[in-house]
Chimera marker file (.cmm) of the C-alpha trace (Angstrom):
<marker_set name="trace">
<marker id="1" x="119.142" y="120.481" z="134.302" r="1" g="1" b="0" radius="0.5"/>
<marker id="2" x="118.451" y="117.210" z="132.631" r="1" g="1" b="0" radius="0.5"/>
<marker id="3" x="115.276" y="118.728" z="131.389" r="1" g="1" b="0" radius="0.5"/>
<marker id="4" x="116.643" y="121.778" z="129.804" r="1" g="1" b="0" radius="0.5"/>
<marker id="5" x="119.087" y="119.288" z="128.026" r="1" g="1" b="0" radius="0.5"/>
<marker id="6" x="116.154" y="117.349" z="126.660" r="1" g="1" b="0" radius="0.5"/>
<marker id="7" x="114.712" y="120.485" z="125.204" r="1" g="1" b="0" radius="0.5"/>
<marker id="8" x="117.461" y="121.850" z="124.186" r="1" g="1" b="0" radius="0.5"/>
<marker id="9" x="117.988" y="118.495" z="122.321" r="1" g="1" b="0" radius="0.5"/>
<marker id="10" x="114.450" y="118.466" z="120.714" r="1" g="1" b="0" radius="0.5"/>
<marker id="11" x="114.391" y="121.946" z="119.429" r="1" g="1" b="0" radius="0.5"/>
<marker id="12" x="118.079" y="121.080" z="117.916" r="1" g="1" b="0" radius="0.5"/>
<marker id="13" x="116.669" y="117.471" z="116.236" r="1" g="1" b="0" radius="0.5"/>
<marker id="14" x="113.757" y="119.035" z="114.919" r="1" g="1" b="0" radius="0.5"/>
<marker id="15" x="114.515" y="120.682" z="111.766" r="1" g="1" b="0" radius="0.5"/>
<marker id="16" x="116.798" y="117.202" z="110.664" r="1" g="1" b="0" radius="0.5"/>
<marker id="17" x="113.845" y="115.349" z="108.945" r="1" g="1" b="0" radius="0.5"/>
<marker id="18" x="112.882" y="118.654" z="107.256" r="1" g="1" b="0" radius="0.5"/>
<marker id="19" x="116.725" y="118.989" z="105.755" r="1" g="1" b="0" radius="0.5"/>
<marker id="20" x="117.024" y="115.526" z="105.499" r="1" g="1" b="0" radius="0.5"/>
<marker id="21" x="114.079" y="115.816" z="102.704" r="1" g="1" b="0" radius="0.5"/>
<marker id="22" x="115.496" y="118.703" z="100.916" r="1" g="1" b="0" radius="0.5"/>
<marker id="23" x="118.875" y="117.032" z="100.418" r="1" g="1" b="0" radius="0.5"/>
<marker id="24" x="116.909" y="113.905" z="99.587" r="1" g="1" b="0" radius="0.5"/>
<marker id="25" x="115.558" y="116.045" z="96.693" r="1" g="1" b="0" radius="0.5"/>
<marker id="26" x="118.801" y="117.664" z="95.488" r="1" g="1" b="0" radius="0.5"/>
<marker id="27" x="120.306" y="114.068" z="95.404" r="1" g="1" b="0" radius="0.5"/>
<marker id="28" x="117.939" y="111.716" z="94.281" r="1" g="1" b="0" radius="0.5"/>
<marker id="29" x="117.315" y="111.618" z="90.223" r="1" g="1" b="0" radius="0.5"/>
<marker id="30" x="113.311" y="112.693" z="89.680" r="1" g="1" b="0" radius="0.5"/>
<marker id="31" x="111.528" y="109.127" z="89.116" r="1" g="1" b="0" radius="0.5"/>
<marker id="32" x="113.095" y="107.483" z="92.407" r="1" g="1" b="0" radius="0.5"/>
<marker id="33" x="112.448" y="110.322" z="94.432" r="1" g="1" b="0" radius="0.5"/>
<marker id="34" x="108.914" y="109.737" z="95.699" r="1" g="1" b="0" radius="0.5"/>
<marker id="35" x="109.055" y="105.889" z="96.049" r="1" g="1" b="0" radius="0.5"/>
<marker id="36" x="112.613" y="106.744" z="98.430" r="1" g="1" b="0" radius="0.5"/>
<marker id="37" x="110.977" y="109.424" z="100.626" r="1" g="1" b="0" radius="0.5"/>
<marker id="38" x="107.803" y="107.224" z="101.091" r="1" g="1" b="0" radius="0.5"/>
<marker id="39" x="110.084" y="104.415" z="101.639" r="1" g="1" b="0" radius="0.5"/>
<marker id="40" x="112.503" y="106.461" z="104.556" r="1" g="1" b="0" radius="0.5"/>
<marker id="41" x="109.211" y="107.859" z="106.292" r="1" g="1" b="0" radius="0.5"/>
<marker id="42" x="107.413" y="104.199" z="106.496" r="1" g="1" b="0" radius="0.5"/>
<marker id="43" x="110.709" y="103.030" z="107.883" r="1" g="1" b="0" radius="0.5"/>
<marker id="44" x="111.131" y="105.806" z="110.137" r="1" g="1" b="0" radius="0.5"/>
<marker id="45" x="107.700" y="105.098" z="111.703" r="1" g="1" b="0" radius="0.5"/>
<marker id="46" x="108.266" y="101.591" z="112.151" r="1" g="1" b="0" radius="0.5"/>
<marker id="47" x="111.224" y="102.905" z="114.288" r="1" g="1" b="0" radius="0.5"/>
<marker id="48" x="109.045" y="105.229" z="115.810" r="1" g="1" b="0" radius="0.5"/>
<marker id="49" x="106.959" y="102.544" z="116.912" r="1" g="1" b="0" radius="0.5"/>
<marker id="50" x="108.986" y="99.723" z="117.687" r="1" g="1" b="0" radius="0.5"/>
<marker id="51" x="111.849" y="101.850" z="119.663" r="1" g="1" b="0" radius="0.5"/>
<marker id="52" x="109.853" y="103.673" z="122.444" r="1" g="1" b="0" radius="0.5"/>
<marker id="53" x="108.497" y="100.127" z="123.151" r="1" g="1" b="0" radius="0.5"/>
<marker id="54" x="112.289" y="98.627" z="123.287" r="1" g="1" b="0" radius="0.5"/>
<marker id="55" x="113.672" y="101.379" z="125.247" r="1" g="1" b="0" radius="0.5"/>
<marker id="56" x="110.907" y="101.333" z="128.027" r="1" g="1" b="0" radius="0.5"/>
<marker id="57" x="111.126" y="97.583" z="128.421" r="1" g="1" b="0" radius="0.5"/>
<marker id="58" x="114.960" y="98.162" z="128.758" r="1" g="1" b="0" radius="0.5"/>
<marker id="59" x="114.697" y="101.025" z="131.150" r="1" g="1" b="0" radius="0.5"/>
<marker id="60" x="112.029" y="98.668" z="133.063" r="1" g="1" b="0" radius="0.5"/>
<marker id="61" x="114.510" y="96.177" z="133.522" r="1" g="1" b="0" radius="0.5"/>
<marker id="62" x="117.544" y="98.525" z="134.290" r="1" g="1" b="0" radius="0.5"/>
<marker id="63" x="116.425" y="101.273" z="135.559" r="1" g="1" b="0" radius="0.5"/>
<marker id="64" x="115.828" y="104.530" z="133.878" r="1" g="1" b="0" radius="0.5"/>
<marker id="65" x="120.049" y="105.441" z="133.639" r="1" g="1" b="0" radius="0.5"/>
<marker id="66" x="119.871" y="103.877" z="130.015" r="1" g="1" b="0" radius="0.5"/>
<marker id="67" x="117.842" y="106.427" z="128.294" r="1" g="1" b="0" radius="0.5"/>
<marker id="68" x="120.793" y="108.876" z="128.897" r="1" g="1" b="0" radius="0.5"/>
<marker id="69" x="123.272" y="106.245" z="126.533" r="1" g="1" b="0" radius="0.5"/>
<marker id="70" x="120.936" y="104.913" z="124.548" r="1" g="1" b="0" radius="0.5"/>
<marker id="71" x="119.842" y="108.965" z="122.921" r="1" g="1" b="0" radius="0.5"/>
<marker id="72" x="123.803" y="109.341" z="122.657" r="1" g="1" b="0" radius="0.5"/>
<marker id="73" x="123.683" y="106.444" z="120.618" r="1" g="1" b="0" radius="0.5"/>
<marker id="74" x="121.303" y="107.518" z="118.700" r="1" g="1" b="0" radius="0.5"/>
<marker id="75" x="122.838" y="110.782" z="117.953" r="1" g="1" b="0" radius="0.5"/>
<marker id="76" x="126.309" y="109.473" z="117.125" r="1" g="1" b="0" radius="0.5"/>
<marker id="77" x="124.380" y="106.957" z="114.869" r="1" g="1" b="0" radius="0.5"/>
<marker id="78" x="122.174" y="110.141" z="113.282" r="1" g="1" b="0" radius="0.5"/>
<marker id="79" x="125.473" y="112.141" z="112.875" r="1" g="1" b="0" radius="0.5"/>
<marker id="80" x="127.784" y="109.597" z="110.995" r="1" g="1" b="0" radius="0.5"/>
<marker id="81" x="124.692" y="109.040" z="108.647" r="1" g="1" b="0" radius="0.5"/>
<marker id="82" x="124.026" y="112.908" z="108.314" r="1" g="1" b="0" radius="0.5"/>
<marker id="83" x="128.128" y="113.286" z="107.463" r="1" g="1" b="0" radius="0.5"/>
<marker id="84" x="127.974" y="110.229" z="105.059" r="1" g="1" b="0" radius="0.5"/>
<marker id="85" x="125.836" y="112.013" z="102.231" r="1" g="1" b="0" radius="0.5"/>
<marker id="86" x="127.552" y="114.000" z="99.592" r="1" g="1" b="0" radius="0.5"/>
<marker id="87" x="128.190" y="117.541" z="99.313" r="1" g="1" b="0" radius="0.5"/>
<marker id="88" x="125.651" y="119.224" z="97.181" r="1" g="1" b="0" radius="0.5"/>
<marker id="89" x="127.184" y="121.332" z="94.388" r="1" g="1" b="0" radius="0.5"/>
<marker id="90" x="125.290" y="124.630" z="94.274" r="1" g="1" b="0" radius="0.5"/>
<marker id="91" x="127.745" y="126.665" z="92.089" r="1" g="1" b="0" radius="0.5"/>
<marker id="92" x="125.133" y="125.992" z="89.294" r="1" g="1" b="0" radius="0.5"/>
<marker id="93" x="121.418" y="126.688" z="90.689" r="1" g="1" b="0" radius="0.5"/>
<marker id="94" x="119.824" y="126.051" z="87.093" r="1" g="1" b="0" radius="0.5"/>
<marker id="95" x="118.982" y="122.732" z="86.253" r="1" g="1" b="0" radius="0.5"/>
<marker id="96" x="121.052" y="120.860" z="83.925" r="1" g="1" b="0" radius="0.5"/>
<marker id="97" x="122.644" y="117.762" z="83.332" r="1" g="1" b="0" radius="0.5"/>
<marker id="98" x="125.081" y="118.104" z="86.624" r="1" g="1" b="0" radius="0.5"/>
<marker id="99" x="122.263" y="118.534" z="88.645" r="1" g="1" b="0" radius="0.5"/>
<marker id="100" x="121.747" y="115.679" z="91.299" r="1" g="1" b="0" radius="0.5"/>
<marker id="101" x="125.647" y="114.758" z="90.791" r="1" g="1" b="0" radius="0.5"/>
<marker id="102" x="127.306" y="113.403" z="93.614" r="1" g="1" b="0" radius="0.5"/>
<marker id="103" x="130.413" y="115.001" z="94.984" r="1" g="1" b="0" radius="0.5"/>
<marker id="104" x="132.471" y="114.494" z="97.852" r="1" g="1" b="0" radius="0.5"/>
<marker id="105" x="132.217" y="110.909" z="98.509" r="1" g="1" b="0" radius="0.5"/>
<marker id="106" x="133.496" y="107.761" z="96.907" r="1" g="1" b="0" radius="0.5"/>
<marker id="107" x="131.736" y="104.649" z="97.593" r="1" g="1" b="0" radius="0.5"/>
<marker id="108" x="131.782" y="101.364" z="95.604" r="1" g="1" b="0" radius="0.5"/>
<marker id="109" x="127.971" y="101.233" z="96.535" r="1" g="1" b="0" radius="0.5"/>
<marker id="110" x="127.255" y="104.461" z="95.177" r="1" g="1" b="0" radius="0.5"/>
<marker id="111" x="129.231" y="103.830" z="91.467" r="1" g="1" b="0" radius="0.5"/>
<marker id="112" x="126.933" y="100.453" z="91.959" r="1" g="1" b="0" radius="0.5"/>
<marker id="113" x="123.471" y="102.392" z="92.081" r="1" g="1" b="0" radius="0.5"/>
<marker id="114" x="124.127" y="104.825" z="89.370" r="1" g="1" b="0" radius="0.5"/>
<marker id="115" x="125.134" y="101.856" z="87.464" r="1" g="1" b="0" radius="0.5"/>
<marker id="116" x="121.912" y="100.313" z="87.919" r="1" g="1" b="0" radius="0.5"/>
<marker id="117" x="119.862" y="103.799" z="88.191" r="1" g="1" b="0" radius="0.5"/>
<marker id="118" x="121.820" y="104.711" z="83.858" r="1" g="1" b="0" radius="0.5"/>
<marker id="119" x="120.817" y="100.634" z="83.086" r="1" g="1" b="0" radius="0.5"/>
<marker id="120" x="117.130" y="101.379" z="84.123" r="1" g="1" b="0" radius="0.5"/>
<marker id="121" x="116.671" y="104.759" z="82.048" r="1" g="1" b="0" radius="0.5"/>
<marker id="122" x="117.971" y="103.051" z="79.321" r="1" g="1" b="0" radius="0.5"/>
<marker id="123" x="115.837" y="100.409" z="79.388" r="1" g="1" b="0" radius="0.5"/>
<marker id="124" x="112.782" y="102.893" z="79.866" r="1" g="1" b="0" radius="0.5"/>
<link id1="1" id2="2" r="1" g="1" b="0" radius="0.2"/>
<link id1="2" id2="3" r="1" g="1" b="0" radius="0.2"/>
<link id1="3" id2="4" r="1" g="1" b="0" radius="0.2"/>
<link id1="4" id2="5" r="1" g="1" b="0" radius="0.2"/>
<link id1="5" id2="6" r="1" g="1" b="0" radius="0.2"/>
<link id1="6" id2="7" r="1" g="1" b="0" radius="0.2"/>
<link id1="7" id2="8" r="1" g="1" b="0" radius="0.2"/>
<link id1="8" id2="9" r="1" g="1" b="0" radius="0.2"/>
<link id1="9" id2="10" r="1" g="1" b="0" radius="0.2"/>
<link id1="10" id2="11" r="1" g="1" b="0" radius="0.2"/>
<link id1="11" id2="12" r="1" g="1" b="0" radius="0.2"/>
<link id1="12" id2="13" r="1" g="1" b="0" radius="0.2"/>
<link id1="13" id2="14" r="1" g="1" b="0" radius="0.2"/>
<link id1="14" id2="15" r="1" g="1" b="0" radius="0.2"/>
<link id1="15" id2="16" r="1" g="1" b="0" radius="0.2"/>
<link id1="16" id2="17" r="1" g="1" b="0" radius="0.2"/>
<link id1="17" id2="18" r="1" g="1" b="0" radius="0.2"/>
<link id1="18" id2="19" r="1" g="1" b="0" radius="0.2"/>
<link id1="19" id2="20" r="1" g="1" b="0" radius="0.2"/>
<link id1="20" id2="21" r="1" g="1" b="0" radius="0.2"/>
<link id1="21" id2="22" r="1" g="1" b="0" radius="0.2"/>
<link id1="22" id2="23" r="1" g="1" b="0" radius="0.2"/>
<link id1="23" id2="24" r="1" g="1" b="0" radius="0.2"/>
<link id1="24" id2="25" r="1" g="1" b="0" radius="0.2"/>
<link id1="25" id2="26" r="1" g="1" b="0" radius="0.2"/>
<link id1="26" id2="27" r="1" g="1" b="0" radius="0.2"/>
<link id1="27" id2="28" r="1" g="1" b="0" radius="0.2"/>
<link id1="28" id2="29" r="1" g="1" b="0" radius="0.2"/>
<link id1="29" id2="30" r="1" g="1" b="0" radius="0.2"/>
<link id1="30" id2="31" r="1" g="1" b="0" radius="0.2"/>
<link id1="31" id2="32" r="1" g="1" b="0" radius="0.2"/>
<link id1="32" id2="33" r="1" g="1" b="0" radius="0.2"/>
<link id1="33" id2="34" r="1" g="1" b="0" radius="0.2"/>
<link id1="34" id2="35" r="1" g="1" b="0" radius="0.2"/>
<link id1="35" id2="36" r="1" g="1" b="0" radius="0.2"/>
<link id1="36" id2="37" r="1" g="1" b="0" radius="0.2"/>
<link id1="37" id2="38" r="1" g="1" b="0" radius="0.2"/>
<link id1="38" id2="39" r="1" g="1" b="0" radius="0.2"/>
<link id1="39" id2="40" r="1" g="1" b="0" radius="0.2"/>
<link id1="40" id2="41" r="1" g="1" b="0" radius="0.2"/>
<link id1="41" id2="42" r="1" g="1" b="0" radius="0.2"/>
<link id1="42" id2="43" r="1" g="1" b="0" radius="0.2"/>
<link id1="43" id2="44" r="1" g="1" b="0" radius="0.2"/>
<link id1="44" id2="45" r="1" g="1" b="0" radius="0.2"/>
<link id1="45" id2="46" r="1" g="1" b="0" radius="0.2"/>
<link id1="46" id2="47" r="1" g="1" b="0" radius="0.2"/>
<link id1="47" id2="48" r="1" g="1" b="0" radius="0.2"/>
<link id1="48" id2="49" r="1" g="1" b="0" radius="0.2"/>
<link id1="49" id2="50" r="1" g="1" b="0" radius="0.2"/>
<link id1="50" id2="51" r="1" g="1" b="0" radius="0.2"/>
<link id1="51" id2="52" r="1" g="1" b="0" radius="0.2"/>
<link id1="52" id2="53" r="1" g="1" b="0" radius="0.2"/>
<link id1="53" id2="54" r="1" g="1" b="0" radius="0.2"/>
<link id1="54" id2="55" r="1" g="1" b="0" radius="0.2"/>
<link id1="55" id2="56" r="1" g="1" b="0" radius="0.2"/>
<link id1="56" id2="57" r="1" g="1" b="0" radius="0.2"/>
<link id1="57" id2="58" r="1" g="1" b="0" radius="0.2"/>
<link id1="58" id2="59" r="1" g="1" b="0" radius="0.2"/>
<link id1="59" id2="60" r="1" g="1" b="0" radius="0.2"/>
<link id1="60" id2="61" r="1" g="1" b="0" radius="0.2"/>
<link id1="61" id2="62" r="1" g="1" b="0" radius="0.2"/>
<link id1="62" id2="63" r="1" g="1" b="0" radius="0.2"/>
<link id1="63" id2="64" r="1" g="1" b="0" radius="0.2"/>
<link id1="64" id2="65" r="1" g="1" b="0" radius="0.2"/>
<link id1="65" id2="66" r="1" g="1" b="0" radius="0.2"/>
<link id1="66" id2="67" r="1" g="1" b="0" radius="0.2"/>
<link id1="67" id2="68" r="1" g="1" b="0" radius="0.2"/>
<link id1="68" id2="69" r="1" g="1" b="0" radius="0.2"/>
<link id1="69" id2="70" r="1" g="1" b="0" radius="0.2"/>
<link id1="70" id2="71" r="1" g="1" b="0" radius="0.2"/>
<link id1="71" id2="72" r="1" g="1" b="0" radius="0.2"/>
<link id1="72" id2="73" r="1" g="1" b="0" radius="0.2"/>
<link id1="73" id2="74" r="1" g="1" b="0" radius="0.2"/>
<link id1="74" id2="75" r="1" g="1" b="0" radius="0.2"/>
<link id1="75" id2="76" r="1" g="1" b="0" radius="0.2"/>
<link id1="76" id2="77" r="1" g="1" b="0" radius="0.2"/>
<link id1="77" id2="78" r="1" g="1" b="0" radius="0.2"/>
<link id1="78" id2="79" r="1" g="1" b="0" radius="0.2"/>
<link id1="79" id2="80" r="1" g="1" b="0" radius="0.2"/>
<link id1="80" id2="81" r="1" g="1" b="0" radius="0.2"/>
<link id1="81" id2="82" r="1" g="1" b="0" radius="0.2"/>
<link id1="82" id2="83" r="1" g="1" b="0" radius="0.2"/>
<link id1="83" id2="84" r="1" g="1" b="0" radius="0.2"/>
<link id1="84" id2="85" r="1" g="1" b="0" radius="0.2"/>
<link id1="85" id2="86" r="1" g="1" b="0" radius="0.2"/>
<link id1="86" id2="87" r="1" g="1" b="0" radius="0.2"/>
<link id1="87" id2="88" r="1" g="1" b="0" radius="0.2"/>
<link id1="88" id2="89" r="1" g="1" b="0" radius="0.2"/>
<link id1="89" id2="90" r="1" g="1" b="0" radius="0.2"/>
<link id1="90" id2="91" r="1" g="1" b="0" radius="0.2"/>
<link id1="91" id2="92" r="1" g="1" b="0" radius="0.2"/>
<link id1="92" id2="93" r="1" g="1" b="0" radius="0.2"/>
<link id1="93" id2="94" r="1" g="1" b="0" radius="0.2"/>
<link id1="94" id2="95" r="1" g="1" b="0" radius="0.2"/>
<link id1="95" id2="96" r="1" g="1" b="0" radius="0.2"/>
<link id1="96" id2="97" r="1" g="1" b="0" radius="0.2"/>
<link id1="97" id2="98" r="1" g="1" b="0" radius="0.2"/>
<link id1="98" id2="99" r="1" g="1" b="0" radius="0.2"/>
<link id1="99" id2="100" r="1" g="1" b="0" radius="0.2"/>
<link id1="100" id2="101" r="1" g="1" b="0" radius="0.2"/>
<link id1="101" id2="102" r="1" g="1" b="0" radius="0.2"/>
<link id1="102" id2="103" r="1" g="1" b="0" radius="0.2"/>
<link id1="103" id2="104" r="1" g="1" b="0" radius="0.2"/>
<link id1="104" id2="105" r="1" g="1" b="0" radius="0.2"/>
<link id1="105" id2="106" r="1" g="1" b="0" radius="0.2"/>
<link id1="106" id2="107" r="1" g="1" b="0" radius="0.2"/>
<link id1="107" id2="108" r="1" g="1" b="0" radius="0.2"/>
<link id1="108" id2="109" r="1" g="1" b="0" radius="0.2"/>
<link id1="109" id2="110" r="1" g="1" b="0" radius="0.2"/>
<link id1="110" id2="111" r="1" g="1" b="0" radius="0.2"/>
<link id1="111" id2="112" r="1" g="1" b="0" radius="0.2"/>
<link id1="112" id2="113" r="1" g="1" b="0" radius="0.2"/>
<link id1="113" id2="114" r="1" g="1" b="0" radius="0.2"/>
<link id1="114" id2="115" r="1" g="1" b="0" radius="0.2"/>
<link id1="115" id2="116" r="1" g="1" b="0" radius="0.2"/>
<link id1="116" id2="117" r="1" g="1" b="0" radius="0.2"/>
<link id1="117" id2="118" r="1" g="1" b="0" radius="0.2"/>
<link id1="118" id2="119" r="1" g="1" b="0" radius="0.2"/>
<link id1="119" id2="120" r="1" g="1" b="0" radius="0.2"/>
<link id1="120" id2="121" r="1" g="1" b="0" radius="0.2"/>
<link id1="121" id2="122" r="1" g="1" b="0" radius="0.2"/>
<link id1="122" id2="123" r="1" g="1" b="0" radius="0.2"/>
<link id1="123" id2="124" r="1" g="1" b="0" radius="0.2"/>
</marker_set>
């Protein structure tokens, strides 16, 4: 059973990085865009690396009954990232100048960045 779950699991994660790069590109203004994505897959294989390492050590120590918490963890934290990024508006598919806007979500860290992201064109 466990290992049907497991599978079931990876062919369910799979597409997320794939998505997660599409919405990346629908969000992100043009110039940033490369520099993030190269930025979220170095980061991603650092955890790649570092977190099989950490999990074996703790299921050395404990016994292998933590892998089962430690991947809901992970999910929950995958999930509450996935649901924290704005709605994409696709009512208008051409580009123009409301492509890339974000709707849906109102953060002071977001207002921040598109602050700094207007200051920066400007400057440019």
């Amino acid at each position: 059973m466990s290992a049907v779950a497991v599978s079931l699991q990876g062919l369910f994660l799979g597409p997320i990085f794939p998505a997660a790069v599409v919405v990346a590109r629908k969000l992100l203004p043009a110039h940033i865009y490369v520099s993030a994505l190269g930025f979220a897959i170095a980061l991603s294989g650092g955890g790649a690396s570092i977190l099989p390492f950490a999990i074996g050590a703790l299921a050395q120590a404990k016994g292998v009954s933590v892998f089962q918490p430690v991947i809901l963890a992970m999910l929950v934290i995958i999930f509450v990232l996935w649901i924290c990024l704005p709605i994409i508006d696709e009512s208008n598919k051409h580009q123009n100048e409301n492509e890339g806007r974000w709707k849906g979500i109102d953060f002071d860290l977001i207002h921040t960045g598109r602050q700094t992201i207007v200051e920066l064109r400007s400057r440019g």
